[in-house]
N, C-alpha and C positions, 0 to 999 in steps of 0.2 A: 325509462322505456320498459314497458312489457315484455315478457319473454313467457312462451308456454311451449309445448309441447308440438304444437303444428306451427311455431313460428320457423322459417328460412330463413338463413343469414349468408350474409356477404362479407369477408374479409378481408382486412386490409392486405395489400402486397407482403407476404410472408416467403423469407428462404429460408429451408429447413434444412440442417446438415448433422450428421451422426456423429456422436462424441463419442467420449470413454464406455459412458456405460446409456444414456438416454441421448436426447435430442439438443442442438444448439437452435432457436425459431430466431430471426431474426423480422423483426417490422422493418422492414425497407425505409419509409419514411421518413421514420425517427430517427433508425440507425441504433435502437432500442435490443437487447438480446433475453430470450428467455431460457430456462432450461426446463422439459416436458422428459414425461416419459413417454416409452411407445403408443398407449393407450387413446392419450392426448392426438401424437402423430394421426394416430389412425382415424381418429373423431374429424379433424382439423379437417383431413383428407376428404372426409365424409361429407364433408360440410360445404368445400369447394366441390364438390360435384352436386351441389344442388338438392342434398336432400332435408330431410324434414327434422328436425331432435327427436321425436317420437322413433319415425325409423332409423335411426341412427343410434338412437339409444336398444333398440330392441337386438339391429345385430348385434353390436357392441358387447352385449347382454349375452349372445349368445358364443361370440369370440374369447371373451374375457368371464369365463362364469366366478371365475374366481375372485374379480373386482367389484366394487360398487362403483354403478355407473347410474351417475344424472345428469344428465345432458345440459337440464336446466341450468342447475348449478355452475356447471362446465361453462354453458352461454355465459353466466351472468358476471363467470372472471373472465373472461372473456372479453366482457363491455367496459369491468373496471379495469383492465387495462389497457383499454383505448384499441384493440385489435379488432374493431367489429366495426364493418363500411356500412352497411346496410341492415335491415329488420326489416322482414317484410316490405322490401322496397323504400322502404323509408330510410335515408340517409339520416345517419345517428351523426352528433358535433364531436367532432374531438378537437382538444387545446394542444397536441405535439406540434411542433414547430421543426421541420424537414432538419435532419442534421448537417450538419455546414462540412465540406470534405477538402477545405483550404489550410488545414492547418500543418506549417511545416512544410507544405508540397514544393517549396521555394527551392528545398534542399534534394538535387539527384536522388534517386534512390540506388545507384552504381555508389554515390559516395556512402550511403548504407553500407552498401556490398562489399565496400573494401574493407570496414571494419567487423562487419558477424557474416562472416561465410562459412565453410565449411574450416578451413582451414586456420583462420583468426579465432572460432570457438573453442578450437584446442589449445589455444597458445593462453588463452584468458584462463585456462587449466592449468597449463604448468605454469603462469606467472604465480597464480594459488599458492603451487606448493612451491616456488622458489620464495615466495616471500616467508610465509611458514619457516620454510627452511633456514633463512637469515636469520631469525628470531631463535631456533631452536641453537646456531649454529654462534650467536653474536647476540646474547642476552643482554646487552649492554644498549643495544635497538628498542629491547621492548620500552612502551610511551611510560611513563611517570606521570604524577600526578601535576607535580613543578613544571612538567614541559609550557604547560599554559601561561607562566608567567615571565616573558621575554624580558621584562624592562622593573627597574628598580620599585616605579608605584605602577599602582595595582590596575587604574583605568584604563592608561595606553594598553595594557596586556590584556585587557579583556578587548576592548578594540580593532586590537590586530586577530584577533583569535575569533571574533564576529567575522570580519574579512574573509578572515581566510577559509573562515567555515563555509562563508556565500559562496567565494570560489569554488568553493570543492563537491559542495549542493549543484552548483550549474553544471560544471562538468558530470557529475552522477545525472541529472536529467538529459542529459548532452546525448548521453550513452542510450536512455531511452528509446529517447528521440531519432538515433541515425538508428536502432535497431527495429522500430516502427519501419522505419524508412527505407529498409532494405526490403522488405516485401510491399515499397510501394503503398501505402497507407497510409491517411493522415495521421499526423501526432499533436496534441493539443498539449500547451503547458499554461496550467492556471495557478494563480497568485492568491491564495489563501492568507491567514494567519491563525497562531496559536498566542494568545495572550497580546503581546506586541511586537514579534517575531513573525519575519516574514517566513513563510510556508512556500516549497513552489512543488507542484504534483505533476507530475505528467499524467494524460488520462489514455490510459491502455484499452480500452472500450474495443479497437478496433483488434486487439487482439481474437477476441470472438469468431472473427471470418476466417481463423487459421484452424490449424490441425492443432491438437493438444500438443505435441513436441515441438510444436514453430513459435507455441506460446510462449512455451520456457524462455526463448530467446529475446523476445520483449521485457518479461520480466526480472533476467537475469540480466540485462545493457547495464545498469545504473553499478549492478555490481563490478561487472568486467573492467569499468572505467576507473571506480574506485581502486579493485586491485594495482589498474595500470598505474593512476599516481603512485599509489604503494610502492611498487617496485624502483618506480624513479627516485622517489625521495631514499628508499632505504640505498639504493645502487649509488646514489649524490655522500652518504654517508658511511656508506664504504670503500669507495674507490676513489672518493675526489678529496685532497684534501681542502675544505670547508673551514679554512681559517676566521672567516668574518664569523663574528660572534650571531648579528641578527641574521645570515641567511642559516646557520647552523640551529637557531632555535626556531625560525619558520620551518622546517625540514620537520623538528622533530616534532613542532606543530601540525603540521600534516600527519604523519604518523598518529600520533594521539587522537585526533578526531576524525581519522578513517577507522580506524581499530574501535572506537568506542559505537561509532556510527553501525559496522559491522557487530557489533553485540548486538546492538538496538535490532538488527534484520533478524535474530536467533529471536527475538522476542516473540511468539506466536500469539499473543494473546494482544495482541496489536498486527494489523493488516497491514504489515511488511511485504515487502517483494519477495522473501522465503517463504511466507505464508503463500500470497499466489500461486509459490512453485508449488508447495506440497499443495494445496486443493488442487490443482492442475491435475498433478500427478498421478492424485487418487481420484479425481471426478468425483468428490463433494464437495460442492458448491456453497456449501451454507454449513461448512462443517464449525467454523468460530460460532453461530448459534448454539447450533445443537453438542458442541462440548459444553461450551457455557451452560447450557439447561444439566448438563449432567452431570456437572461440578458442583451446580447451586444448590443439591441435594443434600451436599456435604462441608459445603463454604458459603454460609449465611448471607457473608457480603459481595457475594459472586450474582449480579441481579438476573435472572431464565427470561432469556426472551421468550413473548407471549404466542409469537406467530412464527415456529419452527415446525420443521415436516423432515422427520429420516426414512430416504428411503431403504427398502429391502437391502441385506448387506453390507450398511454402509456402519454397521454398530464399532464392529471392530478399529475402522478407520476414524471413529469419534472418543473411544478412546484411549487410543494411540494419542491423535491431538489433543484430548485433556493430559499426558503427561507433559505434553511440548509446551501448554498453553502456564503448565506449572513452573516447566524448569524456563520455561521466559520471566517470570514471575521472581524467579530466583537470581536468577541473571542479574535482572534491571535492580534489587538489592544491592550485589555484588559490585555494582557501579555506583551507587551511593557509597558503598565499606571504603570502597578502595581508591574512589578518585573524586565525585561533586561533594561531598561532606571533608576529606581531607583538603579538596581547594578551597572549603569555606574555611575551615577552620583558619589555613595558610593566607588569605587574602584579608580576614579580622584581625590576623596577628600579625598583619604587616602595617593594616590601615589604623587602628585603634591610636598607637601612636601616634598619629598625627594629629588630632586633635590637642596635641599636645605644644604642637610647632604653631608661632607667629599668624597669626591670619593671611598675612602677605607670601606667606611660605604656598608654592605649587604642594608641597606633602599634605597643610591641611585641606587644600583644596579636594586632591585627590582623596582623602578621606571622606569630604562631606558629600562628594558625588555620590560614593559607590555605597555608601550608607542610606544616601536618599532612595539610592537605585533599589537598594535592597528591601526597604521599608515600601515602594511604590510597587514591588512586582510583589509581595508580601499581601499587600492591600487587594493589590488586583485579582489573585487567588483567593485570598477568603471570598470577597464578591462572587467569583463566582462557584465555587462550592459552597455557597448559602443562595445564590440564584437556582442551583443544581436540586439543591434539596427542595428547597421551595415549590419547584417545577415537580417533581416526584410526588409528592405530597396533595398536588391538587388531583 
């Protein structure tokens, strides 16, 4: 569709609400969020009351001397993102499909409210530092690398340690979820995967309709909950005595992959739920682009995204998070040094022998599982970093 200078437009249902430092637009419809600066605001404004791009660009022009203002251009993102009803009368097609507001809603939002109110946000504070505390206080807590291997061979333990990590993934969404919930808002959870590993996300979307400090508290659920197992399993192992050998090593199973999980959140260079906080916090929105652009300067294999915009002021706060986005970088090493290469090593020098035992023996069996297994996710990864490259390439 044509767009000039004397075209009028009509917009789709838009709510505009004031953030950190620019605008939250919301398309009604879709359920769709944008983030504009005032400029934008003011054109949008311009545009609902009927007037023309031409005059609209000329006050504009005359508001903003200091910007470059084309209205045109402005229309025509505008039209690619599906927020424009009308053209001269003429109804423009768009493909968004109304967003669905059922999700979750099955659950009170009072039962929300009894777990992130005012007063349960603090308490998810000092479980923090009481867990902390255990650890600084009863070194003997912190996880190991051994924790993961409950049972004599090697599959049953990786088995139970898949479980129990499912478990501990639903409750962390759990948390999301009744903290969507507490203000009343749908919460959506979708079933992803990575490799052949199931994925499950909660989609925070509706976070957008709130204030920047109401956000935090969607984005923070998953951890609180985590904390809270934290505290039970370590309080189970210090206060109870835990004679049974397997509930004493699901305990410290838990321990081990909340603790590891929680490294994975300091990871910024992946869009973690601390990541959300801190863009929240600072209102940059696209701040993992544009450190990535500003990294790539200086680290070859760090790839600049192509379509990154900073605005006025935000320099300092991009890179503050290219330190964050390094020492995640450093981290997720530190988890290799200290715990998944010392469990490979531990789980080849338990399994290798078995190859050694009777065909009839459960030992070689368990040998040739975890060796197929390793060879198959092995496989599955080159594939797809030679699909990766291939795709880059064209």
């Amino acid at each position: 569709m044509k767009l000039s200078l004397q075209s009028k437009l009509t917009l789709q249902p838009l709510t505009i609400r004031k953030d950190k430092k620019h605008y939250i637009v919301e398309e009604v419809t879709s359920g769709e969020f944008y983030e504009m600066p005032q400029v934008c605001i003011d054109a949008i404004e311009q545009i609902n009351r009927g007037g023309s791009l031409e005059q609209i660009e000329i006050d504009l022009k005359q508001t903003y001397p200091e910007e470059t203002i084309d209205m045109v251009d402005f229309a025509e993102q505008l039209l690619e993102l599906q927020l424009i009803k009308e053209v001269d009368g003429v109804t423009v097609e768009v493909e968004k499909n109304r967003s669905s507001d059922s999700g979750f809603t099955w659950i009170p939002s009072i039962v929300g409210r009894f777990f992130f109110n005012r007063f349960s946000n603090k308490w998810y504070v000092v479980l923090l530092a009481i867990n902390v505390l255990f650890f600084i206080v009863n070194p003997q807590l912190f996880p190991s690398y051994k924790d993961i291997f409950l049972f004599e061979t090697v599959m049953p333990s990786l088995l139970t340690w898949m479980g129990v990590s499912l478990v501990l993934v639903l409750i962390h969404e759990l948390g999301h979820i009744l903290a969507v919930r507490s203000y009343d808002l749908p919460a959506k959870l979708g079933v992803g995967h990575r490799l052949f590993f199931v994925v499950f996300e909660t989609d925070l979307t509706p976070a957008w309709k709130l204030a920047p400090k109401q956000r935090n508290i969607l984005y923070f659920g998953g951890l609180c909950f985590d904390q809270l197992m934290l505290f039970i399993a370590l309080s189970l192992q210090l206060f109870f005595d835990v004679s049974h050998g397997l509930i004493a090593g699901i305990l410290g199973l838990i321990v081990l992959d909340i603790f590891i999980r929680t490294i994975y959140q300091c990871c910024f260079y992946m869009k973690t739920d601390l990541y959300y906080v801190f863009e929240n916090c600072t209102g940059c929105y696209n701040v993992m682009e544009n450190g990535r652009k500003l990294l790539s300067r200086w680290v070859p294999w760090i790839k600049s995204p192509t379509a990154t915009e900073t605005f006025a002021g935000e320099e300092k706060t991009v890179k503050l998070y290219s330190i964050f986005y390094v020492t995640g970088i450093l981290l997720t090493c530190s988890l290799f040094i200290f715990y998944f290469i010392p469990q490979t090593i531990y789980a080849y020098s338990k399994i290798l022998p078995g190859f050694l035992q009777p065909v009839n023996d459960p030992v070689f069996w368990d040998a040739v599982v975890f060796v197929g297994q390793s060879v198959l996710i092995l496989g599955l990864l080159l594939y797809s970093w030679m699909k990766n490259r291939v795709e880059n390439a064209v």
